[in-house]
N, C-alpha and C positions, 0 to 999 in steps of 0.2 A: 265732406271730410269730418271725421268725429277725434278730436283731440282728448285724450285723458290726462286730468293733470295726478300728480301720483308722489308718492314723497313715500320712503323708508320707515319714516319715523310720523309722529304728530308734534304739531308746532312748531315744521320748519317755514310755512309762510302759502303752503297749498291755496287754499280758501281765498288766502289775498289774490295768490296769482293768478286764480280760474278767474277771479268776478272781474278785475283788471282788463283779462283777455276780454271776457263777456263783450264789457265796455267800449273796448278801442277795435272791437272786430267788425270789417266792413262790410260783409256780404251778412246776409240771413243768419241768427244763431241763434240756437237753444241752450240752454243754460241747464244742465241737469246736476244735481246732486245726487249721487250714490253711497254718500257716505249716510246709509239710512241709519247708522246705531246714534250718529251726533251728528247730524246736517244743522247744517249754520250759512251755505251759501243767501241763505233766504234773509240772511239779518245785511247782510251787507247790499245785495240787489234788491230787497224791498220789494220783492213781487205784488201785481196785484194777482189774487186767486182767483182763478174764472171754476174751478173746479175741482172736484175730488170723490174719491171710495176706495173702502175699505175692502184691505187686499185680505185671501182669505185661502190656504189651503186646503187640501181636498186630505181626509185624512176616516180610519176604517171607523164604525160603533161597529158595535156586538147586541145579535139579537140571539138573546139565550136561547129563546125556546128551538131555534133553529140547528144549534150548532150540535156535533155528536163530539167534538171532543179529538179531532182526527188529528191536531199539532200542524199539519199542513202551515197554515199563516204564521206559526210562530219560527218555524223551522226556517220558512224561505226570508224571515227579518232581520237582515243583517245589524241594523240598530239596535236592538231588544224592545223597538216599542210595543210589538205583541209579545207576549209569553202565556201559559197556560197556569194556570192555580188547578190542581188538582185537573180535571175534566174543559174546566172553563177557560175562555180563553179574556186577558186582561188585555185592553189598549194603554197606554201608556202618550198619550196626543202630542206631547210636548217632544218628545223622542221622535217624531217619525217625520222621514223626509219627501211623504207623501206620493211615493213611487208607485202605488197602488199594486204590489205584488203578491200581496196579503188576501185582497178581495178578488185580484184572478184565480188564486191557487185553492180559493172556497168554494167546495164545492155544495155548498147547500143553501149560498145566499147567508149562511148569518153574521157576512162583515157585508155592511151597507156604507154608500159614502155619508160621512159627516164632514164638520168643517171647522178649522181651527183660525181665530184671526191673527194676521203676521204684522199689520201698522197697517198707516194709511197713504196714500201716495193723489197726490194734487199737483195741480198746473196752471199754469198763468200767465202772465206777460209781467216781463221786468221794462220800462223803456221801449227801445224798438225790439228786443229779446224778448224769445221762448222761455218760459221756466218749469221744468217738471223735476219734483223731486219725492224720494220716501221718507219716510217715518218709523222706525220699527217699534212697537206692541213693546210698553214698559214690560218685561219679565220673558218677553221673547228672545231665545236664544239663540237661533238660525237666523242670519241676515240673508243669504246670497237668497231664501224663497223671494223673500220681496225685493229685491235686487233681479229676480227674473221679472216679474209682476212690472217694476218701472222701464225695466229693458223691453219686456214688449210693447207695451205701451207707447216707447220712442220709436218702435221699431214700424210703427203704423201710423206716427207721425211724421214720417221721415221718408215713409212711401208716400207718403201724402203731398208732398212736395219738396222744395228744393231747397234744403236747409243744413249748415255748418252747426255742430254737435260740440261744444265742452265738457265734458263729466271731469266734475269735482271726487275723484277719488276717493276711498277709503283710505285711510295712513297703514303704512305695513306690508307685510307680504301675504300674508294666507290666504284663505279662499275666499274672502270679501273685497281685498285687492286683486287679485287673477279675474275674476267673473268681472269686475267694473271695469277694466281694460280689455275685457275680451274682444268686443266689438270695436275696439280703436284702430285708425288707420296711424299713429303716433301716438306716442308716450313722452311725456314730461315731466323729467323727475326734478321737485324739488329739494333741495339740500340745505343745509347753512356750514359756513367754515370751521366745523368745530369737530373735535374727536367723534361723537357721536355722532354727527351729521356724516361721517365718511362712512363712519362705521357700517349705519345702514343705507349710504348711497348703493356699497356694494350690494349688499343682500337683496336692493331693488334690482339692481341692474342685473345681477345671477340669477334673479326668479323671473325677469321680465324676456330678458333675450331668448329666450326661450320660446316664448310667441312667434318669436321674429319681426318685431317693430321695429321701424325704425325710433330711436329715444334720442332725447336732448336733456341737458340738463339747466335749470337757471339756480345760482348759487344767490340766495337771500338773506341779505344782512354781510350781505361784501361787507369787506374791510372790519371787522372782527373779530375774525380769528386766526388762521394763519393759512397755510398754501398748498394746506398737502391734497383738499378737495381737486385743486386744479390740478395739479400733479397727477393726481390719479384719474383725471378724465384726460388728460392729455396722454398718458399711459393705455389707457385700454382703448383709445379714440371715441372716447363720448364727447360728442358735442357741447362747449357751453355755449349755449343761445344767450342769458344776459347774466350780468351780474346785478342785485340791488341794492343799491348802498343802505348799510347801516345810518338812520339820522332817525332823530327824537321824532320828525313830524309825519314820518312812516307810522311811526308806535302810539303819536296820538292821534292818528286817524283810525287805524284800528283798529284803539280803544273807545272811538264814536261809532262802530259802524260804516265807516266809511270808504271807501273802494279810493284806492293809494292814487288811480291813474289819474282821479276826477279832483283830487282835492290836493295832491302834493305836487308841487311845482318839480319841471323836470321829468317826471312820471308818466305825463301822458306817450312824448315824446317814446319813454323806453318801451315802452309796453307797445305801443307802434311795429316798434322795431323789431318786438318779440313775437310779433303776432304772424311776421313776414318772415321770422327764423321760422316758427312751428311750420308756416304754408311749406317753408323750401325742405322740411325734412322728409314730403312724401310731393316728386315730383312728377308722378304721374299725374296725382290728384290736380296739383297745382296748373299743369300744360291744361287739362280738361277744364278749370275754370277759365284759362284765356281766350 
């Protein structure tokens, strides 16, 4: 079963809620971060690192003495990372989404593969958890390359044997949240009770449905703000699987580091609870573990 946890917005409480799950889940699980531009699930699980390398896409050079000048690579680049300077033809590395349709459409050989680095992606053991997550390259602008890089990577850890999947999300909807949910048997959006937090609960839930997951949602920092969060999951029938109450020793665990379920009284208990809403939202999955 691969659960993505997933939120609208950043800073409605994601990160706490994956490591939580991590913690209080009972069969085999891997702990993965996707959120490669700012991963942080690694400060609060504490991984030890058993491993790592550097991810690296496949992307065109230019051997001059080869090329005649024919626009072919540039014509067929939808990005503009080739274009032509007079005769010559220019790469552009940071532009290109590495589709390699540049160096088929050559016919002379003079686009060769080169290789640009995207971050770095490492793995571990948190506890009795898996931990695989990325990193993306300071001044790297494309996430979802290395977002593929750590997605296979799980995806051959995961043939490997017989193991429960959390992905710590990207915050948002674009193409860095759709690709970290892609491979999800459920979706977990989290929210908090506040105008902005509905605002983008929608926008999650309109870009998510779309998959066809089944979604739940948990509402963090209950009792805050007021009820129209509930309302509207009541309204379009989103599940809420928990609510977390707002209280100071959520906020200063937190602010340690600290994984809510292990260290705040009450906590373990809910996130139990939570862990056996996510199982029931994909019952096929669920009858095959019994």
């Amino acid at each position: 079963m691969i659960v993505a946890i997933a939120s609208g917005k950043g800073g409605t409480g994601k990160t706490t809620v994956a490591a939580s799950l991590v913690y209080v889940w009972k069969r085999p699980v891997m702990a993965v971060d996707l959120d490669v531009e700012a991963p942080n699930l690694h400060l609060f699980l504490r991984p030890e690192i058993g491993g790592g390398k550097t991810a690296r896409l496949e992307v065109p050079e230019v051997d001059g003495s080869l090329c005649t000048g024919c626009g072919a690579c540039a014509d067929i680049c939808q990005f503009k990372a080739v274009t032509l300077l007079g005769d010559f033809p220019l790469v552009f590395p940071e532009m290109c989404h590495g589709c390699g349709g540049c160096m088929a459409v050559c016919g002379t050989g003079a686009l060769r593969p080169g290789f640009r680095d995207l971050g770095d992606v490492t793995w571990g053991t948190a506890g009795n958890a898996m931990f695989l997550m990325g990193r993306l390259r300071i001044g790297e602008a494309m996430s979802p390359p290395l977002m593929r890089v750590v997605r296979t990577h799980l995806a051959l850890e995961t043939a490997r044997r017989e193991i429960d999947v959390i992905i710590d999300a990207p915050p948002g909807t674009s193409c860095p949240a759709m690709s970290a949910v892609a491979d999800a048997d459920a979706i977990v959006l989290v929210t908090e009770p506040t105008p902005f937090g509905l605002h983008d609960l929608r926008l999650a839930r309109e870009a998510f449905s779309r998959l066809n997951k089944p979604m739940g949602v948990v509402v963090n920092r209950a009792g805050s703000g007021d009820e129209k969060v509930g309302d509207y999951c009541r309204t379009t029938g989103l599940p809420i699987l928990a609510e977390i109450p707002y209280q100071r020793r959520s906020a200063e665990a937190y602010s340690r580091g600290e994984i809510i379920a292990q260290t705040v009284p009450g906590q373990f208990d809910q996130f139990v609870d939570l862990a056996e809403s996510v199982e029931n939202l994909v019952p096929v999955l669920e009858a095959c573990h019994a």
